[in-house]
C-alpha positions as CSV (number, residue, x, y, z in Angstrom):
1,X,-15.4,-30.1,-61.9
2,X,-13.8,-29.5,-58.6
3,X,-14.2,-32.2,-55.2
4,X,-16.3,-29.8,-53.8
5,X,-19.2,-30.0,-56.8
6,X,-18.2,-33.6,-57.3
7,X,-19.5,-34.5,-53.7
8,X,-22.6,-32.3,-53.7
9,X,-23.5,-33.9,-56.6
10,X,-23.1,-37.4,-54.7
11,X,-24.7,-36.2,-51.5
12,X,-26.4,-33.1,-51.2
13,X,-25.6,-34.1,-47.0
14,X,-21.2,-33.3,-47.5
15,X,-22.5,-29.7,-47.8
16,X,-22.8,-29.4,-43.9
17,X,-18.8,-31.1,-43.6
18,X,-17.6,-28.4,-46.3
19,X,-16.4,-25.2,-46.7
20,X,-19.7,-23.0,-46.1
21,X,-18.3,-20.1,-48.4
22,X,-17.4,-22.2,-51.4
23,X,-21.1,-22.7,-52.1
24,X,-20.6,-18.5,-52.9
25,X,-18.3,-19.2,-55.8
26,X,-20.2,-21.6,-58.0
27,X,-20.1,-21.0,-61.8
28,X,-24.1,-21.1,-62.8
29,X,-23.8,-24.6,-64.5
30,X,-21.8,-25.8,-61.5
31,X,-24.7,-24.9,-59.4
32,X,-27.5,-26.4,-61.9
33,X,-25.2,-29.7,-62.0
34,X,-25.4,-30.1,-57.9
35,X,-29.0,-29.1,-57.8
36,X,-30.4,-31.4,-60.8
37,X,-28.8,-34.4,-59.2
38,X,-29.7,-33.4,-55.7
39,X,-33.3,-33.1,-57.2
40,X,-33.0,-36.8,-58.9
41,X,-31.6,-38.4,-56.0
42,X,-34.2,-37.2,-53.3
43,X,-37.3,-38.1,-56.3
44,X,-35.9,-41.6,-56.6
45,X,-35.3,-42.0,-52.8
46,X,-38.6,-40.6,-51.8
47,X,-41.1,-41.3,-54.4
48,X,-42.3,-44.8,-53.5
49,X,-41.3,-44.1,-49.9
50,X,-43.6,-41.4,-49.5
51,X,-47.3,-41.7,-50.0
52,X,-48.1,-38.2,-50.6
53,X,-45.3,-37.9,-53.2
54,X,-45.8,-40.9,-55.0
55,X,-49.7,-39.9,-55.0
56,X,-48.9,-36.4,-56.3
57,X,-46.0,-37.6,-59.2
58,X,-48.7,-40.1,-60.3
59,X,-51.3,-37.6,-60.5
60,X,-48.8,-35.2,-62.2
61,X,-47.6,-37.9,-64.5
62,X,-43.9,-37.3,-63.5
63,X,-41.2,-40.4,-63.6
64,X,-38.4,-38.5,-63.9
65,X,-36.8,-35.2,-63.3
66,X,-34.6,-34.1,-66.5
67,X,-34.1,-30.2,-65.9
68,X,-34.7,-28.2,-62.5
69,X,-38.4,-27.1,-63.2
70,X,-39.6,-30.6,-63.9
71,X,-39.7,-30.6,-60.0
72,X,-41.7,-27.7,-59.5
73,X,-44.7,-29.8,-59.7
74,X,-43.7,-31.6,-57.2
75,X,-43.5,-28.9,-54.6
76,X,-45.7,-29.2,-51.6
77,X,-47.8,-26.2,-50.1
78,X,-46.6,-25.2,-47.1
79,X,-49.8,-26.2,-45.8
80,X,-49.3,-29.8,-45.9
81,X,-47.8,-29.9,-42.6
82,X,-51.1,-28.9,-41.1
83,X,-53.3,-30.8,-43.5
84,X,-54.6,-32.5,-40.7
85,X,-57.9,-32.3,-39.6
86,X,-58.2,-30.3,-37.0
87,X,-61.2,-31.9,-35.3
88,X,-57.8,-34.8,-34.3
89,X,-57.2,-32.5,-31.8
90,X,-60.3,-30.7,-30.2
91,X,-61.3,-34.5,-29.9
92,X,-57.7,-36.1,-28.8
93,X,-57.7,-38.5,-32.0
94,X,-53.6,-38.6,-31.9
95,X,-53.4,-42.3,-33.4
96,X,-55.1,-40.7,-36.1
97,X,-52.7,-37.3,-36.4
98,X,-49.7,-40.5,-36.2
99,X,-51.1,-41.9,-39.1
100,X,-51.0,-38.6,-40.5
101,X,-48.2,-38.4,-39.9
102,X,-46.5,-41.4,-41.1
103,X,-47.6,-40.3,-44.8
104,X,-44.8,-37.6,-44.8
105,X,-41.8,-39.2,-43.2
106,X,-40.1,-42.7,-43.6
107,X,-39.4,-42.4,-40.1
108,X,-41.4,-45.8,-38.6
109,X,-44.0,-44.3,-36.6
110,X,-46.6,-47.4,-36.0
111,X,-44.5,-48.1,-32.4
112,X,-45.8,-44.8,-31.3
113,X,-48.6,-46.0,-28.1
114,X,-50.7,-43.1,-28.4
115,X,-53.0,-44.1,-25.4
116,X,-54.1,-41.4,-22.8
117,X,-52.4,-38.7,-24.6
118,X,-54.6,-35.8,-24.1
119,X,-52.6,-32.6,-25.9
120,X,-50.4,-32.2,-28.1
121,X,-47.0,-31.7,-25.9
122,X,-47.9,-35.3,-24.8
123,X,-47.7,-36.4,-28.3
124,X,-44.6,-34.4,-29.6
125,X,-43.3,-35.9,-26.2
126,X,-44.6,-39.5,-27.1
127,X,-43.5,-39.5,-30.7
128,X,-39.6,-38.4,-29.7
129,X,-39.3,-40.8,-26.6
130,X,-40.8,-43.7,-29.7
131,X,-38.9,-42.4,-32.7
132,X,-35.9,-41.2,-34.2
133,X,-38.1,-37.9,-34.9
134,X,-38.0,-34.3,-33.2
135,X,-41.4,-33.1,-34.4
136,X,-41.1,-29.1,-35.1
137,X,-44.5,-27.2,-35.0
138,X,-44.6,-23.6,-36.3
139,X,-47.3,-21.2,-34.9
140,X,-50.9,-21.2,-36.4
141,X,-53.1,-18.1,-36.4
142,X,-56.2,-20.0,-36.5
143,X,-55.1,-22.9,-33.5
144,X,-53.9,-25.1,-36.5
145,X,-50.1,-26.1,-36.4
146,X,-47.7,-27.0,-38.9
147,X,-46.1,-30.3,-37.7
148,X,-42.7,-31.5,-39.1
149,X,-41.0,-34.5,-39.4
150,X,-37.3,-33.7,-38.5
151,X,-35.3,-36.6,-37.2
152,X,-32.9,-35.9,-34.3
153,X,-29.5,-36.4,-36.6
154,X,-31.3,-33.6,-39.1
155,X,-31.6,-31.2,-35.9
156,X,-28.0,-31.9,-35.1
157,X,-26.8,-31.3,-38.4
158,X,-29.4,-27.9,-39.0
159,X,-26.6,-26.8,-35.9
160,X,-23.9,-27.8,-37.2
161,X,-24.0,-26.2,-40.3
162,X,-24.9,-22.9,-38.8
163,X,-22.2,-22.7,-37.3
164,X,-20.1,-23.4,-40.3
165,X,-22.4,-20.5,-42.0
166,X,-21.0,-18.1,-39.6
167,X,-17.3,-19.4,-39.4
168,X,-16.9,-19.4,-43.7
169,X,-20.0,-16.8,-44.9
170,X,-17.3,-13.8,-45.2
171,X,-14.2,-16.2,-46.5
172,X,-13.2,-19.5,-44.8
173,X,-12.5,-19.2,-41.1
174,X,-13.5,-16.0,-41.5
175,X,-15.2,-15.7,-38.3
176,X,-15.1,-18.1,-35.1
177,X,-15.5,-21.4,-34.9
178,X,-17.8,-21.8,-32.1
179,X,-18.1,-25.4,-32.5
180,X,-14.3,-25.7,-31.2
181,X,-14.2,-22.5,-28.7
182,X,-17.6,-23.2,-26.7
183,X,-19.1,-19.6,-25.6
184,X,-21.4,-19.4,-23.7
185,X,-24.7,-19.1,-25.6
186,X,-27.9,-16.8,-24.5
187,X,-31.3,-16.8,-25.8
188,X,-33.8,-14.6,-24.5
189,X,-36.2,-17.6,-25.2
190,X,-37.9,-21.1,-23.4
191,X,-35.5,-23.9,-22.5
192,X,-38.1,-26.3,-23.2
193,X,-40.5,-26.5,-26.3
194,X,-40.9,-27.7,-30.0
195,X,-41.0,-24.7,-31.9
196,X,-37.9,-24.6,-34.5
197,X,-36.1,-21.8,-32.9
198,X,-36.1,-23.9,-29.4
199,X,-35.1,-27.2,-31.0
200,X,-32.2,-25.1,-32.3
201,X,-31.1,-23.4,-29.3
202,X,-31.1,-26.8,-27.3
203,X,-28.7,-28.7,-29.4
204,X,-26.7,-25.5,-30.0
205,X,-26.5,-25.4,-26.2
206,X,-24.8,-28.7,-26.2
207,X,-22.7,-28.0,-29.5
208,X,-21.9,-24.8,-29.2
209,X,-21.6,-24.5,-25.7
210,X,-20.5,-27.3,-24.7
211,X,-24.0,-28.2,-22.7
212,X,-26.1,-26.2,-20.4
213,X,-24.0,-24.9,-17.5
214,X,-22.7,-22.8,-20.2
215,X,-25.8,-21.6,-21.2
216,X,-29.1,-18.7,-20.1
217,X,-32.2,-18.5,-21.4
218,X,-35.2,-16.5,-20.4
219,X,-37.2,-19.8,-19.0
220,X,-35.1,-22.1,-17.8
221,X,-37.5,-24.3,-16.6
222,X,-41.2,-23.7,-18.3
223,X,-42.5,-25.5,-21.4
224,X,-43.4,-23.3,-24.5
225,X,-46.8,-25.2,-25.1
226,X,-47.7,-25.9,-28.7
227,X,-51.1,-26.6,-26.7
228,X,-51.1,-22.8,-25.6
229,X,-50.2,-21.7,-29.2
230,X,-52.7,-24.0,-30.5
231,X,-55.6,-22.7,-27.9
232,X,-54.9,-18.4,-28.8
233,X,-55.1,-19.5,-32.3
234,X,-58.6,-20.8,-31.8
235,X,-59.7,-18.6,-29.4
236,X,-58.8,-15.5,-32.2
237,X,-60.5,-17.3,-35.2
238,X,-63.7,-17.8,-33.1
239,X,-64.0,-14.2,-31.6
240,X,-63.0,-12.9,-35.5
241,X,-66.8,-15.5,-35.9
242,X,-68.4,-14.2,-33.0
243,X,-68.2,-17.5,-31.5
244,X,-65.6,-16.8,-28.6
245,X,-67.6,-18.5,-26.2
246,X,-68.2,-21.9,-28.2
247,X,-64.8,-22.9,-27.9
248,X,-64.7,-25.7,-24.8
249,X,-61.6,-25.9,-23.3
250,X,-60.5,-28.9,-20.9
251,X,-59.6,-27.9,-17.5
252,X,-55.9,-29.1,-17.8
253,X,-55.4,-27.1,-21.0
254,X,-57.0,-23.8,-19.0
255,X,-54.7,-24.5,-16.5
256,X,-52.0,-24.0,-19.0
257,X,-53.4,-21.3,-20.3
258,X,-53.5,-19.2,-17.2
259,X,-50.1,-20.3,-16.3
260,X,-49.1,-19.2,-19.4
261,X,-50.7,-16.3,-19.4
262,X,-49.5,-15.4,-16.1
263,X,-45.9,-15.7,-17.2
264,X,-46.2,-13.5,-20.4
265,X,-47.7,-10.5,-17.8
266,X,-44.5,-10.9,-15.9
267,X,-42.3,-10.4,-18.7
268,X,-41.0,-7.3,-18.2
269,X,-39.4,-8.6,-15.0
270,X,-38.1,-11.7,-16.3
271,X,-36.7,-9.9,-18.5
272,X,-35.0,-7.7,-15.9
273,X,-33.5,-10.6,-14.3
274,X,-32.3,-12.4,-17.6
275,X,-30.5,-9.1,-18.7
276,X,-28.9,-9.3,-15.2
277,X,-27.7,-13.0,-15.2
278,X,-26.3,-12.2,-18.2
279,X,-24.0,-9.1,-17.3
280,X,-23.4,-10.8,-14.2
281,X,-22.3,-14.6,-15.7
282,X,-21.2,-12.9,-18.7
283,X,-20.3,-10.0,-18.8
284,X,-16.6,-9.0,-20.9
285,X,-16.5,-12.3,-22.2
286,X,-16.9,-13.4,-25.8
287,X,-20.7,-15.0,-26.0
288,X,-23.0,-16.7,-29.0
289,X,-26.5,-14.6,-28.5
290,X,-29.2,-15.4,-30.7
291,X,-32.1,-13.0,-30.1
292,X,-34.6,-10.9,-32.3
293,X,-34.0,-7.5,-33.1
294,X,-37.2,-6.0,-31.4
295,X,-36.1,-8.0,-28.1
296,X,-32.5,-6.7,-28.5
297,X,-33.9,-3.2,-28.8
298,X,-35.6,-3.2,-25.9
299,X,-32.8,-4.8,-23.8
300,X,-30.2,-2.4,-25.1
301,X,-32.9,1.0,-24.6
302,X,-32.8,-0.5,-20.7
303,X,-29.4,-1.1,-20.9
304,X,-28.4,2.6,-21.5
305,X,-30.6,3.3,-19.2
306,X,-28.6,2.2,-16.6
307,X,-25.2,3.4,-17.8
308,X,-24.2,-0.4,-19.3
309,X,-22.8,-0.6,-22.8
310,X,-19.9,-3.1,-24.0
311,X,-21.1,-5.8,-21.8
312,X,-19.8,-8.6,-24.0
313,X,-16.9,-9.7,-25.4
314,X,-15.7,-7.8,-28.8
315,X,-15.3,-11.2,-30.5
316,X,-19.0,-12.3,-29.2
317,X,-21.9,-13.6,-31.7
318,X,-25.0,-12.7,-32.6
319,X,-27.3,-14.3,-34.5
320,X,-30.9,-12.8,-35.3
321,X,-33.7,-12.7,-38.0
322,X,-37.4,-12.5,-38.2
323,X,-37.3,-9.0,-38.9
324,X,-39.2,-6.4,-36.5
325,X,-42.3,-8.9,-35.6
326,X,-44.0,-6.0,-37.0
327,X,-42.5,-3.3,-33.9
328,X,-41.5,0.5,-35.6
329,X,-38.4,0.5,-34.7
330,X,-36.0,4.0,-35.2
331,X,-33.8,3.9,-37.7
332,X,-30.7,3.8,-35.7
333,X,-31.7,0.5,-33.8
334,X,-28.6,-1.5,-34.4
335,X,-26.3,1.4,-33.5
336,X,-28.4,1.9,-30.3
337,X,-28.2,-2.3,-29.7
338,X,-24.2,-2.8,-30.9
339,X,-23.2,0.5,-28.4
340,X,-25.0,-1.8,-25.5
341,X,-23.6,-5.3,-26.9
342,X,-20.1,-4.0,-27.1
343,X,-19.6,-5.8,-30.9
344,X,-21.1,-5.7,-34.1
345,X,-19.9,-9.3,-35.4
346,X,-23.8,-10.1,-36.6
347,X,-25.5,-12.4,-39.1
348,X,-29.0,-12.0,-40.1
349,X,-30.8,-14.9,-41.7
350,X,-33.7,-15.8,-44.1
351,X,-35.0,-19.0,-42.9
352,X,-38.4,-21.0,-42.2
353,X,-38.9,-23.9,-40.2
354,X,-39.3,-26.2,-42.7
355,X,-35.5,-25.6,-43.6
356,X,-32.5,-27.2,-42.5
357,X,-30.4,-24.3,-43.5
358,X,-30.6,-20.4,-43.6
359,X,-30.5,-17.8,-46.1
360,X,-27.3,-15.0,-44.5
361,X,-27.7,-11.4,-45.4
362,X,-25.1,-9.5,-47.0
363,X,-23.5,-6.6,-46.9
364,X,-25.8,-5.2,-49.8
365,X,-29.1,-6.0,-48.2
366,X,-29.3,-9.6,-50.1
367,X,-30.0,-13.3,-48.8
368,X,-28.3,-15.8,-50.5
369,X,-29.2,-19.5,-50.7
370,X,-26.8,-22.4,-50.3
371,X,-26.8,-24.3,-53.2
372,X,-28.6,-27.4,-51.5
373,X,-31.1,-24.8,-51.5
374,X,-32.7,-24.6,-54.9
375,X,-34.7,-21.3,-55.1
376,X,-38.0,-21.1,-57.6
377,X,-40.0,-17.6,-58.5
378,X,-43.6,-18.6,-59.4
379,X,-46.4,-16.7,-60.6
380,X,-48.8,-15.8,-58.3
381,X,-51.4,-16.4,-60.2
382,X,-51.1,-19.6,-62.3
383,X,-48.2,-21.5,-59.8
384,X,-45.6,-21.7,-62.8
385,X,-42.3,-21.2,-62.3
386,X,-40.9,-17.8,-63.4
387,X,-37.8,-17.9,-65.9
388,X,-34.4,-19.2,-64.1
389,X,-32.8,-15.3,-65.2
390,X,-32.6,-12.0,-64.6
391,X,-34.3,-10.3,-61.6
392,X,-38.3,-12.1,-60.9
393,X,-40.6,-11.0,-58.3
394,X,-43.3,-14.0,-57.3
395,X,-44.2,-16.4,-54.9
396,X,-41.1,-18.3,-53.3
397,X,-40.7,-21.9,-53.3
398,X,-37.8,-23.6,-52.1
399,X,-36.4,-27.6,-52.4
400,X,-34.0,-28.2,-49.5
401,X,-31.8,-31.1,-50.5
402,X,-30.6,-31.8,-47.0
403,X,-33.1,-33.7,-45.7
404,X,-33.4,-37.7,-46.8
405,X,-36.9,-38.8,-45.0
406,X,-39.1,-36.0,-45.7
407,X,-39.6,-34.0,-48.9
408,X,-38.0,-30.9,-48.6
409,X,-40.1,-29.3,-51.3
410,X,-42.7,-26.5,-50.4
411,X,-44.6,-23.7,-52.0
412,X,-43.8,-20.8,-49.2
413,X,-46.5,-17.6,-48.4
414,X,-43.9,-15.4,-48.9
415,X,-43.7,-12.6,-52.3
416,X,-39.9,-12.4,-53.0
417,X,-37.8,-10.1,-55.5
418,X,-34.9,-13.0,-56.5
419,X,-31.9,-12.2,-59.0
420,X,-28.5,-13.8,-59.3
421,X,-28.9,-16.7,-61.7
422,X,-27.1,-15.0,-64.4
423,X,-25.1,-12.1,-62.5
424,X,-23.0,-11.5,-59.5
425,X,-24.1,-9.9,-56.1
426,X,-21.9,-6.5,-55.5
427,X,-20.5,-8.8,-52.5
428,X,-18.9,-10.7,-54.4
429,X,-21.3,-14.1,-54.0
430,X,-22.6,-16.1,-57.1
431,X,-25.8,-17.7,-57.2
432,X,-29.5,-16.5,-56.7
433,X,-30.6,-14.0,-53.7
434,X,-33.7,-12.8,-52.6
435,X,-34.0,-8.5,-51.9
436,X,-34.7,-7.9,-48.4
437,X,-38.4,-6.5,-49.1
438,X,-40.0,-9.9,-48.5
439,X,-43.1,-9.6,-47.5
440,X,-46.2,-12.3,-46.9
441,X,-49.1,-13.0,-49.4
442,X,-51.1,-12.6,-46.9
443,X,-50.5,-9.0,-46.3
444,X,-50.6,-8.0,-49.5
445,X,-53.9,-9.8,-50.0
446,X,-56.0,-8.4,-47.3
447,X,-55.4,-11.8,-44.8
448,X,-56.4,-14.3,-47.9
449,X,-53.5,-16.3,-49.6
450,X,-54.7,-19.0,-52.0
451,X,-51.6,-20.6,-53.0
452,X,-51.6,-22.2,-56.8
453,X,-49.0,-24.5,-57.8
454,X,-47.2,-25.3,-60.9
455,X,-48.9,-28.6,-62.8
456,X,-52.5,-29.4,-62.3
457,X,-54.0,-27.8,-59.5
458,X,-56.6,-31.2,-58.7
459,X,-53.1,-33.4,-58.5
460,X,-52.3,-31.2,-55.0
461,X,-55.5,-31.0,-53.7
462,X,-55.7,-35.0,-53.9
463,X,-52.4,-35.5,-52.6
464,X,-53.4,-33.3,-50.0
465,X,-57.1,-35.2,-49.5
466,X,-55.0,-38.3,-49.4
467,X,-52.9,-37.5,-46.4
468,X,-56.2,-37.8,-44.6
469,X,-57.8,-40.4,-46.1
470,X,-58.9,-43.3,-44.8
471,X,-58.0,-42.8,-41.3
């Protein structure tokens, strides 16, 4: 086998130091090699380390991992991040959410002086000024928050290899290395906040553009509250009860509501102003711009508006994903966005937040995983893992090798249409792909998703009771 399979096999972590597009060329046993001893080598290093995993293998009777769905048992819901009682919150228990905590990371966490803290951006504040840890909270619909363990050299290296996904996706040094040329880099988003997509933008401000003078976002200087994301959660899943007004809310977190609040009303004119500074700073030269494609829509429909079109640089960047965010948008969008951009260079991703890499989109409407990503089809219905072959539609679960303190093993809500484990996309690119028609659970399931996984179903529910046990 070649270096390259040799050293993924070692270390799934000398993928982010290789050639990104070599991943693309795998033979299908070459792939299986890397990811069965990536699989072996994260169980051994994380079994006794983590409580929740050592609790769930125990329960599942698993010692060892011989073939790639022994671990599909082992796969967390993605609900373990917010296993957490919410009542930790509403009644500002945070030593208790640390102690949480500390059952899904071998990051040391016991320093963490949880005294006075009275939200949640005090404690994701607390637990990075105490640890090596960037906590990363997704946004919950009912006020409950996914919280993940990242550690500040995995969001450093999440960067890195991004940007080595868009200099080697189409060939290697196919595209620019914007590690080594620095543009300047735009996001239409908050400077300051622990959502994934902020964590990202910071250190690719500092990576990619060489630090912040070099960089515009939308809020320069406000905080995206996980308290505020946490509070409209609530507020939604007790009007949905008819019990809108039984929801107390401190002052200070009202305060931040309003101000919040306040902000989003004026939108349409910060908006105005960011498009501005951008032509203005920007304008002609080659940029890194990572936006949404509903956002870009709406700039570039201004845009025209105004007469401007080919405002950037033809050798610019853009990175998006996410989709429409559910906005009808006409079926000449991009044409109507790249006319206003002034390039097309573009790389859609698949990606969630509990991933240190992405999923790029072809040419023919596929996203292909990395082979540190190893992809799993299960049924819907009884959590087992669909056959490794031919094209299976299911529930997607994922096991992200990359990261070493945390198990990168979860059960996602998403209903996916993967093929490639035995034939080659039309690009060109070997290994599995999901279609492009993925589409939540949740949707198709009236707002209800009961997730089952593979093995016993009462071996996950006690790892998941054991999280919050005793605390």
């Amino acid at each position: 086998m070649s270096d390259f399979v040799e050293n993924l096999k070692r270390d799934p972590l000398s993928f982010v130091e290789a050639h990104y597009n070599e991943g693309f060329t795998l033979r299908g046993e070459e792939r299986d090699a890397i990811q069965l001893a990536g699989l072996r080598k994260r169980f051994a290093e994380l079994r006794s380390a983590l409580p929740a995993l050592a609790k769930l293998a125990d329960d599942q009777g698993i010692d060892a991992i011989n073939t790639i769905d022994d671990a599909a048992p082992l796969l967390f819901p993605h609900t373990v991040y917010k296993s957490y009682p919410l009542s930790f919150i509403e009644k500002c228990q945070f030593d208790k959410l640390t102690k949480w905590l500390s059952r899904l990371t071998t990051v040391d966490v016991s320093g963490v002086d949880t005294t006075g803290i009275q939200t949640i951006d005090e404690w994701i504040a607390r637990v990075e000024e105490s640890t090596d840890i960037n906590l990363i909270h997704t946004f919950g619909t009912t006020g409950k928050l996914s919280f993940l363990p990242r550690t500040k050299t995995q969001t450093r290296l999440s960067a890195r290899l991004n940007a080595h996904t868009i200099r080697d996706f189409n060939g290697y040094n196919s595209g620019p290395d914007v590690l080594a040329r620095h543009p300047p880099l735009i996001s239409p988003s908050y400077r300051h906040g622990a959502s994934a997509i902020i964590r990202g933008m910071n250190r690719m401000a500092i990576d990619y553009a060489g630090g912040y003078d070099n960089a515009l976002f939308l809020y320069p200087d406000a905080y995206f509250s996980a308290d505020v994301i946490s509070l409209a959660g609530r507020l939604r899943a007790a009007e949905a009860r008819g019990e809108a007004g039984k929801v107390s809310l401190a002052p200070a977190l009202l305060a931040r509501r309003d101000e919040f609040a306040a902000r989003e009303s004026n939108r349409a004119q910060d908006m105005d102003r960011f498009f501005e500074q951008a032509a203005n700073r920007f304008g002609g030269k080659d940029v890194y711009l990572f936006a949404v494609w509903p956002i870009l829509f709406e700039w570039a429909e201004e845009g025209l508006k105004r007469g401007m079109k080919g405002i950037f640089g033809p050798n610019s960047v853009l990175s998006s994903g996410g989709g429409s965010k559910g906005k009808v948008l006409p079926p000449d969008f991009k044409e109507t966005i790249f006319e206003f951009l002034g390039f097309r260079r573009h790389y859609e991703m698949f990606g969630m937040s509990e991933l240190m890499t992405n999923a790029p989109r072809c040419e023919h409407n596929r996203f292909h995983f990395s082979p540190v990503l190893v992809p799993y089809v299960l049924d819907p219905v009884t959590g087992q893992p669909l056959p490794r072959h031919g094209h299976q539609t299911g529930r997607l679960a994922l096991m992200d090798l990359l990261p070493d303190s945390y198990w990168g093993g979860l059960v996602s809500g998403d209903e996916v249409t993967m093929g490639g484990f035995d034939d080659t996309c039309p690009c060109g690119r070997t290994g599995p792909y999901i279609e492009a028609n993925v589409r939540r659970f949740s949707e198709a399931q009236g707002g209800d998703d009961k997730i089952n996984c593979a093995g016993a179903p009462e071996a996950h529910d006690k790892a998941m009771e054991f999280l919050v046990g005793r605390i």
